[in-house]
C-alpha positions in Angstrom: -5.6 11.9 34.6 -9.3 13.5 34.1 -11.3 14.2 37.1 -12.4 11.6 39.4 -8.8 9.6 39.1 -9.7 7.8 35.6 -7.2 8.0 32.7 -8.9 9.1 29.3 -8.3 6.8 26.3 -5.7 9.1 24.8 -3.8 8.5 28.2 -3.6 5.0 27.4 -3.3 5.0 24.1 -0.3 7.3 25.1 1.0 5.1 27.2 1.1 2.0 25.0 2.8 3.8 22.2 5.7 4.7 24.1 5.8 1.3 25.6 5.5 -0.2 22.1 8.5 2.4 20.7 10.6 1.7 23.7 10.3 -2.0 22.8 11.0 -1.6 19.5 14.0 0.6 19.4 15.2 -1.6 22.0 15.3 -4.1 19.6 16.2 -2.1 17.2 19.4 -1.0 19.3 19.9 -4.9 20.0 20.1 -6.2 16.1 22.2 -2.8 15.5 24.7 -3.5 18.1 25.5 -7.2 16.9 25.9 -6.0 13.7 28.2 -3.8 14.5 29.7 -5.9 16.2 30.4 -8.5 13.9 31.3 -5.7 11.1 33.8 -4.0 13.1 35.4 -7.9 13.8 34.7 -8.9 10.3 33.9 -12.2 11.2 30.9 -14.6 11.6 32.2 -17.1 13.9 31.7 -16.0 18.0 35.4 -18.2 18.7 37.4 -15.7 17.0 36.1 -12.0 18.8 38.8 -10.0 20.0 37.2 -7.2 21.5 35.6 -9.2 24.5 34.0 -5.9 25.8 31.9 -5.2 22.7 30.9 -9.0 22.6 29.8 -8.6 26.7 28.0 -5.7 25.9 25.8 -7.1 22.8 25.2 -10.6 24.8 24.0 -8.1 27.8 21.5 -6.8 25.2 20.0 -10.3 24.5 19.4 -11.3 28.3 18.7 -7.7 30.1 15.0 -7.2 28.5 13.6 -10.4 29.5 15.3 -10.6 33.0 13.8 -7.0 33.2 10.1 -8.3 32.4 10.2 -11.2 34.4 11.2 -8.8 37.1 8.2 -6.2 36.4 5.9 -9.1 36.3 6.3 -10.6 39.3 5.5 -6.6 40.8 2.3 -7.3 39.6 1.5 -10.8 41.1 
């Protein structure tokens, strides 16, 4: 923050490159974690998983980022 309380544009642009990297290698980690998933399993069809935690863990993935922004959202209604 400069003087006076405002943020300089290299603040911001600061601030929306790490949001836009945490984003990404979010998604990054999401996509990676599926395919690891279905390597280690070696299969392509959801019905025959047998390690249930790893398959909990990589459908968390998919539903915790929006549930998160829908949450921060409604902080700023």
């Amino acid at each position: 923050m400069t003087e006076g309380g405002k943020y300089s544009e290299n603040d911001e642009l600061d601030k929306h490159i790490k949001t836009q990297s945490a984003r990404i290698g979010y998604y990054a980690l999401m996509v990676l974690s599926a395919a690891v998933l279905f390597l280690s399993e070696g299969v392509t069809a959801l019905n025959y998983i047998q390690n249930i935690p790893l398959a909990v863990v990589v459908g968390l993935t998919f539903i915790v980022a929006p549930i998160t922004e829908f949450f921060y959202s409604r902080k700023f209604r």
